[in-house]
BATILUM-102986 format. One record per residue (C-alpha): x, y, z. Coordinates in steps of 0.25 Angstrom, whole numbers, padded with zeros to 4 digits, always signed. Each point is the difference from the previous one (the first is absolute). Last residue first. Example, Ala and Ser with C-alpha at 12.3 -4.5 7.8 and 13.67 -1.06 7.14 Angstrom:
+0055-0004+0029 -0006-0014+0002 
//
This chain:
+0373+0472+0370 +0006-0011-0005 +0014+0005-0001 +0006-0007+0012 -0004-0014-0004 +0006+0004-0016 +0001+0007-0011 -0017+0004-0002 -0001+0005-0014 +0001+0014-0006 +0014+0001-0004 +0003-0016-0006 -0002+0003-0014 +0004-0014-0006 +0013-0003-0005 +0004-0009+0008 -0012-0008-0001 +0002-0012+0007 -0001+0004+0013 -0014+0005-0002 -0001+0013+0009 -0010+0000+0011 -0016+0006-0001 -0006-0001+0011 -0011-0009-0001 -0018+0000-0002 -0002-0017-0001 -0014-0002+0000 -0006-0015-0003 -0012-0003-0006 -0009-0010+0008 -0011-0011-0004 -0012-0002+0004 -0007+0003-0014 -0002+0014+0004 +0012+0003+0004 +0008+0002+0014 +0011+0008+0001 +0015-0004+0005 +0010+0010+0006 +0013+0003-0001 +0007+0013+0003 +0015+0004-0001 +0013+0001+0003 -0002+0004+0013 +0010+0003+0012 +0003+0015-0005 -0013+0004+0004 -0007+0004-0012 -0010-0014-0001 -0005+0004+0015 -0004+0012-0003 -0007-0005-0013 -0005-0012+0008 -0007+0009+0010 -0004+0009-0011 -0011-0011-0008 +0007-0003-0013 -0012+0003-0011 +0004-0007-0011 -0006+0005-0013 +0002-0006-0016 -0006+0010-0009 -0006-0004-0014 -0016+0004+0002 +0002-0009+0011 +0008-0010+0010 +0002+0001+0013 +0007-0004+0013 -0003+0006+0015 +0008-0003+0012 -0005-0001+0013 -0001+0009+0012 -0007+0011-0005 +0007+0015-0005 +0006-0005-0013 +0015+0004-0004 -0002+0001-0015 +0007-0010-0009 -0003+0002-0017 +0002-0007-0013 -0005+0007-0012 -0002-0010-0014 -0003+0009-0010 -0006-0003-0014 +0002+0009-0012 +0002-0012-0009 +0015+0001-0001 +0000-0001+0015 +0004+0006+0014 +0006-0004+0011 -0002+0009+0013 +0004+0005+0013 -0006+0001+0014 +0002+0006+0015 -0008+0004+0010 +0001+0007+0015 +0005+0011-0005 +0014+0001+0010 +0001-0014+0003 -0002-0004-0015 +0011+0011-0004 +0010-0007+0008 -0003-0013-0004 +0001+0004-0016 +0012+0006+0005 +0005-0012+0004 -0003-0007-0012 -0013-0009+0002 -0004-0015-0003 -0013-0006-0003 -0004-0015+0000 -0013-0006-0003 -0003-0013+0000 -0011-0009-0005 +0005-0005-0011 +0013+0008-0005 +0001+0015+0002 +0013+0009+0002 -0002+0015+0000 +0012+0011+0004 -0001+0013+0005 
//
């Protein structure tokens, strides 16, 4: 799983297997650690309401997707999920959770475990 945060926007990509194994659990996260000890964990669950859910504590970046998307989201069809969140000071964070594609610059970046292409999205 991949983590990409500038002001206000959140943006989380997943391997396929990482998709796979969401749909089967129900959750999914990973880590960066520190030098100090310190642990940043960042987590998607798919949530039982009909809204998503972002928080922050103790460390732990959440995202509840509710299931509808998250069925919708493993169709072939759909890249991804964006939605826009509202804060406390009126303004809104932005939530991107994507497939993970292959860079087409990299060449020789790993490319096994990601999405190829619109028939492999699933």
């Amino acid at each position: 799983m991949k983590l990409r945060c500038t002001t206000d926007s959140i943006r989380i990509r997943i391997r396929r297997s990482e998709m796979e194994t969401f749909l089967l659990q129900g959750e999914l996260s990973d880590r960066v650690g520190f030098p100090g000890g310190e642990v940043l964990v960042f987590a998607l669950w798919i949530y039982q309401k009909a809204d998503f859910s972002l928080s922050f504590t103790g460390g732990n970046i959440r995202v509840g997707i509710p299931e509808t998307e998250v069925r919708r989201w493993a169709s072939p069809q759909q890249v991804g999920i964006e939605k826009y969140l509202a804060l406390p000071n009126g303004q809104q964070v932005h939530l991107l959770i994507e497939k993970d594609f292959p860079c087409q610059h990299r060449a020789d970046e790993d490319k096994s475990d990601t999405f190829q292409d619109l028939a492999d999205r699933n």
